[in-house]
C-alpha positions in Angstrom: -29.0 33.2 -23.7 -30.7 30.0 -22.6 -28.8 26.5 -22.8 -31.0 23.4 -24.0 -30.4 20.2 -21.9 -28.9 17.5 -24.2 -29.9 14.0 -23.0 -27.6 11.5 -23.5 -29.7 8.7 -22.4 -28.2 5.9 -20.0 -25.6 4.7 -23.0 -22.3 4.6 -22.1 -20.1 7.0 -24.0 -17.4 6.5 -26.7 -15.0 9.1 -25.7 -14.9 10.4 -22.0 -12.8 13.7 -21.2 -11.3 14.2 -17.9 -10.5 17.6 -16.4 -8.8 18.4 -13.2 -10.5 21.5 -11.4 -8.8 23.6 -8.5 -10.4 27.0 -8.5 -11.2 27.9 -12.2 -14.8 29.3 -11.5 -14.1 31.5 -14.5 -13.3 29.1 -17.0 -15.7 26.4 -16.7 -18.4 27.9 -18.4 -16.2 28.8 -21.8 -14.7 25.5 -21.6 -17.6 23.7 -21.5 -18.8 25.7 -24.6 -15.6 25.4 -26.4 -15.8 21.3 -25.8 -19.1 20.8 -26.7 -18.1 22.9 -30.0 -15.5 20.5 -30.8 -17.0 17.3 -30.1 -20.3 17.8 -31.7 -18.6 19.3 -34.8 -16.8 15.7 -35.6 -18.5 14.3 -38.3 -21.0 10.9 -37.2 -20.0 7.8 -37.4 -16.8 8.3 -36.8 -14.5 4.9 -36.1 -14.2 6.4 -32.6 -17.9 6.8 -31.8 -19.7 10.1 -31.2 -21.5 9.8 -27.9 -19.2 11.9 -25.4 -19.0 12.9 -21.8 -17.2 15.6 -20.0 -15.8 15.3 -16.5 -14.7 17.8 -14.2 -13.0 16.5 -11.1 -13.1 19.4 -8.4 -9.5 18.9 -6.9 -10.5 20.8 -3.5 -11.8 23.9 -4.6 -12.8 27.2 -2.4 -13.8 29.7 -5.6 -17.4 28.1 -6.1 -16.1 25.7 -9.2 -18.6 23.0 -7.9 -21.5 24.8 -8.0 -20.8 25.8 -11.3 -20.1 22.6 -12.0 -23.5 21.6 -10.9 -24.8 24.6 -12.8 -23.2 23.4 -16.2 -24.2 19.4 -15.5 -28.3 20.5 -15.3 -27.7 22.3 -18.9 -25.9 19.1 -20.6 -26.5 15.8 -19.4 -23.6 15.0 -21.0 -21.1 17.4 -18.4 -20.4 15.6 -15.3 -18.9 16.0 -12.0 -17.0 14.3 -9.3 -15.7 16.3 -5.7 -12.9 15.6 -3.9 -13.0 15.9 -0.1 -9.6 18.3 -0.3 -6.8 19.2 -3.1 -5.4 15.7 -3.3 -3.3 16.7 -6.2 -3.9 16.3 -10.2 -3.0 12.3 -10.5 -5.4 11.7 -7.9 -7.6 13.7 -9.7 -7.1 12.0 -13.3 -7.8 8.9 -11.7 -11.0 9.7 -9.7 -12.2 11.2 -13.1 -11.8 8.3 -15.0 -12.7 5.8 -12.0 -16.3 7.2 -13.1 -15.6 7.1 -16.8 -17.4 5.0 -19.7 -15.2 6.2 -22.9 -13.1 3.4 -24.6 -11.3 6.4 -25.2 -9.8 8.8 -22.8 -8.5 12.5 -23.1 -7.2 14.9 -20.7 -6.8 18.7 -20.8 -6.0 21.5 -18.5 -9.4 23.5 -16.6 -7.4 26.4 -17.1 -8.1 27.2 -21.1 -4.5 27.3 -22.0 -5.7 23.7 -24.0 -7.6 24.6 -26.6 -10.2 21.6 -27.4 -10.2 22.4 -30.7 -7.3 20.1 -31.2 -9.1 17.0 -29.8 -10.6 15.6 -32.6 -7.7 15.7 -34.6 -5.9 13.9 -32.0 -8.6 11.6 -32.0 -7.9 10.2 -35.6 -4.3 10.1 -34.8 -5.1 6.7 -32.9 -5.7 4.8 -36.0 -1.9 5.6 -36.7 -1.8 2.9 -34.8 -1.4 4.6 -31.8 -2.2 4.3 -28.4 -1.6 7.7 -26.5 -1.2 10.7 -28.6 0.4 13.2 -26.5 0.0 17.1 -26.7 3.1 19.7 -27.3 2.6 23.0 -27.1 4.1 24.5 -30.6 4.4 28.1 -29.1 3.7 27.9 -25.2 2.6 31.1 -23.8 3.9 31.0 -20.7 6.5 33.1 -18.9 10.3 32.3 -19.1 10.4 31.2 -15.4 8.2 28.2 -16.3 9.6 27.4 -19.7 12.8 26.8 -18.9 12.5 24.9 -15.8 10.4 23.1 -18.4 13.0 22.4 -21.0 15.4 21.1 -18.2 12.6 18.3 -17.0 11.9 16.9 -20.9 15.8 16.8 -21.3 16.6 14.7 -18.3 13.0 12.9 -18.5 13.8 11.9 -22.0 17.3 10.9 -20.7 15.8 8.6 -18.0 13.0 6.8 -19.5 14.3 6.5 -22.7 11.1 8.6 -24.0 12.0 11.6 -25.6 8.9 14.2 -26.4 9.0 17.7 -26.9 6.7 18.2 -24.0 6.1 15.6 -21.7 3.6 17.9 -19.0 1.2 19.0 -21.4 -2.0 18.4 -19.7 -3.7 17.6 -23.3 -3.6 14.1 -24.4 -5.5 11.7 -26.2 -5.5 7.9 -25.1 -6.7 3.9 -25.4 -9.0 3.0 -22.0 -6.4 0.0 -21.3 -3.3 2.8 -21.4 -5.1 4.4 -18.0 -6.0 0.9 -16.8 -2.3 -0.1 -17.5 -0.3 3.2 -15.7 -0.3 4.2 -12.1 -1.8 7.4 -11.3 -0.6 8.9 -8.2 1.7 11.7 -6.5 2.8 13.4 -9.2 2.7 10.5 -11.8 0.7 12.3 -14.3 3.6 14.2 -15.7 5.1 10.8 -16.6 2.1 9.2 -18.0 3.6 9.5 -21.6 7.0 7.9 -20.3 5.3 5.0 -17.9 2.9 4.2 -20.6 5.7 4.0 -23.6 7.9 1.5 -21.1 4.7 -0.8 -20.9 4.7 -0.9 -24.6 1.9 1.2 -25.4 2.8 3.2 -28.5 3.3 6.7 -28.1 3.2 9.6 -30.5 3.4 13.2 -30.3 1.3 16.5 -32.0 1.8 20.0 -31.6 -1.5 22.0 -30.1 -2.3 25.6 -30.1 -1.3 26.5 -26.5 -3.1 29.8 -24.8 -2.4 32.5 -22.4 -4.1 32.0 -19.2 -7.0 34.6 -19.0 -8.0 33.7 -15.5 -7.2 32.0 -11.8 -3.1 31.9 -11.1 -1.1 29.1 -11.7 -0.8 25.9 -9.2 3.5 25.8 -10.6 5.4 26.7 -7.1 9.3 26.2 -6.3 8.5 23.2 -4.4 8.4 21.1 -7.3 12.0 21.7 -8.2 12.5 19.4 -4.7 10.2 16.6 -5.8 11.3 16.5 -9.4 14.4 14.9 -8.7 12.8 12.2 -6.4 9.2 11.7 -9.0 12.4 10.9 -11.4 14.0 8.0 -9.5 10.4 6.6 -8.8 9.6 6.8 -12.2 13.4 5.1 -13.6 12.5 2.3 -10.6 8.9 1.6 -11.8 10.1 1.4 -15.7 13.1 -1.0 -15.0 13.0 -2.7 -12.0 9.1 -3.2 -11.2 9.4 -6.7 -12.8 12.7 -7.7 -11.9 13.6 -6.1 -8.1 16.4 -8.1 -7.9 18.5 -6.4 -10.6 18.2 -2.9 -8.5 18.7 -4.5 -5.2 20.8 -7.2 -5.9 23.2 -4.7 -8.6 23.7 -2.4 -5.6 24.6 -4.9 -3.1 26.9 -6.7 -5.1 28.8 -3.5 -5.8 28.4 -2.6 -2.4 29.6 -6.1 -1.4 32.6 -6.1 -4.0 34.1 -2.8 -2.2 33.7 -4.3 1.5 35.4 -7.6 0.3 38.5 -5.4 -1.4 38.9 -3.5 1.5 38.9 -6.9 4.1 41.0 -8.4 1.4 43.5 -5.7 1.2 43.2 -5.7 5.7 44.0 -9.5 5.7 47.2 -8.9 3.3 48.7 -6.3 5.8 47.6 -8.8 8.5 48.7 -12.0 7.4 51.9 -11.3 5.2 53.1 -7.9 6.5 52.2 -8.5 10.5 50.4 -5.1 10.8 47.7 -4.7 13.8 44.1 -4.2 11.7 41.7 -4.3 15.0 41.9 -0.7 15.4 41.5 0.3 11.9 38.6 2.3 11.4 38.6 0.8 7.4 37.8 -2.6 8.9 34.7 -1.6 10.3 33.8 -0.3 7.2 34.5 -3.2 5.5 32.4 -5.7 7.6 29.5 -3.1 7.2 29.9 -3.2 3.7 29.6 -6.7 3.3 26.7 -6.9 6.0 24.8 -4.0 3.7 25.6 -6.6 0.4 23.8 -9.1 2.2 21.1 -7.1 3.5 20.3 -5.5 -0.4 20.5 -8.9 -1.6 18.2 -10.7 0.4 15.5 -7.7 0.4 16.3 -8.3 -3.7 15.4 -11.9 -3.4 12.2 -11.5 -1.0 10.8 -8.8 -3.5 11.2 -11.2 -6.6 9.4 -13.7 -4.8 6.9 -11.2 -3.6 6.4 -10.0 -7.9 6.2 -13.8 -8.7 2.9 -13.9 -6.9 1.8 -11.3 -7.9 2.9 -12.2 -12.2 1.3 -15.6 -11.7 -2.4 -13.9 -10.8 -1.5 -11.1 -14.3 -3.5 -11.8 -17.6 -0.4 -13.2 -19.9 -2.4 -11.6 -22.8 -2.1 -8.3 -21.3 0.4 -6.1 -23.1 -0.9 -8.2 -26.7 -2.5 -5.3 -28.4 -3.8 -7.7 -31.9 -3.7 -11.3 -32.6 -3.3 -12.7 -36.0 -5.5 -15.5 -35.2 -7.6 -16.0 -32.4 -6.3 -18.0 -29.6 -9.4 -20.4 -29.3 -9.6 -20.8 -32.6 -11.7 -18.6 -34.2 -11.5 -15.3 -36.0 -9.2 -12.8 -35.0 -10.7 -9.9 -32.6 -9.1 -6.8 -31.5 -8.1 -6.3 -28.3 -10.0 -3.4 -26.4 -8.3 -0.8 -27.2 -8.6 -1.7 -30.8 -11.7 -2.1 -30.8 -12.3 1.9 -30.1 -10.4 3.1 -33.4 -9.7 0.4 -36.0 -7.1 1.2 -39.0 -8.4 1.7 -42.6 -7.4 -1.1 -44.6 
């Protein structure tokens, strides 16, 4: 069977999907087929746009995925790749891909075909809600039990301490605004938060159930060793949603509770010193106590030097940032969307 190059000319596109690639030689090919099914099946003139691009990101490869990445990208102009120098992990990855992006609106699935891009589109329309990132749940997962459950434990507790409670906060399938990508951190293992980081930034966040797949080919990247960083990714994530505006309050709320303990116990010392004539000097609670105050002091001031370090920093920010829609414009004039609202506008 012979493929026809499609030339998309040198427009930018509407909608830009990024894929993460680390040896899935044998699934490119259907994937490519299955996307350009889905996307050039939506009807034209859709609020969303219809020019398209795909990106494959090769995360440090050794199966031959780039050169059939290069294969597929000669057939469509509209399939594009970008290569890694090594497997710097699937955040970086997201974030290289869309680094090279043009689409005002983003969407990210798994290379593996477990995420069937039939269900794009559909997620697509669900931005007009409004919405802002429309994230993916797998309504019957076909995986085995030793990665479902460890599963179910990280939505519980990641629900518990972002505040964000999906059914399904991994799945690789997701549907977003540009600004929500230019808006989150991608990094270390970030991307399994994106839903959560995004939702505490005020973007607004709904869910959909996709068709989820077997995997037919490659093994899967999930290893034991992500039990060890889940618990740390957790407290980076809870310190970036609360405290990256006000560094103080973590900082500062420890000390003082560290501080409040080490002035009890030098209280409680200078009682038995002062009133009951006991010898303190040799008490090994005293020590603690002066360390405990020292520490306060310490947590404090690093707490004060970091606020003043985010005021900086909040002074240089666009004050319109996380203003999705104005009523009227600002200067005077009529009304216009913001970015991301200018990629899918509401019915009315």
């Amino acid at each position: 069977m012979t493929t026809t190059s499609v030339d998309n000319g040198d427009r930018a596109a509407d909608i830009s999907l990024l894929v993460p690639v680390k040896n899935e030689v044998a699934s490119l090919k259907q994937l490519t087929a299955e996307v350009v099914a889905a996307m050039d099946s939506r009807p034209a003139g859709q609020p969303a746009g219809d020019r398209w691009e795909l990106v494959f990101v090769d995360d440090g490869s050794t199966d031959g995925s780039w050169d059939e990445i290069i294969r597929l990208s000669t057939q469509d102009s509209r399939v594009r790749g970008v290569r890694q120098r090594r497997n710097f992990g699937k955040s970086a990855a997201l974030a290289a891909g869309f680094a090279v992006s043009t689409g005002r609106i983003i969407v990210t699935l798994d290379g593996d075909l477990q995420d069937d891009p039939a269900e794009i589109p559909g997620m697509i329309t669900r931005l007009s809600e409004p919405a802002d990132l429309v994230a993916g749940y797998k309504a019957q997962r076909r995986d085995p039990l030793g990665k479902r459950l460890p599963s179910k434990v990280f939505n519980f507790f990641t629900g518990a301490v972002t505040g964000l409670r999906l059914k399904d906060h991994n799945c690789g399938l997701k549907v977003a605004r540009r600004e929500v990508f230019e808006n989150t951190p991608l990094y270390g293992e970030m991307h399994r938060y994106f839903a959560a980081i995004s939702h505490a930034q005020g973007f607004r966040v709904v869910e959909q159930a996709v068709h989820h797949r077997p995997r037919e080919h490659g093994s899967s990247k999930f290893g034991l060793e992500r039990y060890a960083r889940g618990g740390l990714d957790l407290l980076t994530v809870m310190s970036l949603i609360r405290y990256t505006h006000r560094p103080a309050h973590l900082f500062g709320g420890v000390g003082l509770t560290i501080g409040f303990v080490g002035v009890a116990i030098l209280a409680y010392l200078s009682v038995l010193w002062l009133f009951l004539g006991q010898a303190i000097g040799g008490r090994p609670l005293l020590l603690m106590g002066v360390l405990f105050v020292l520490l306060a002091m310490q947590l404090i001031s690093l707490g004060l030097v970091a606020e003043m370090m985010i005021s900086r920093e909040v002074v240089r920010e666009d004050p319109l940032r996380h203003v999705s829609e104005l009523s009227v414009d600002h200067r005077g004039g009529e009304a216009e969307p913001r970015s991301g609202d200018q990629a899918v506008r509401t019915e009315r």
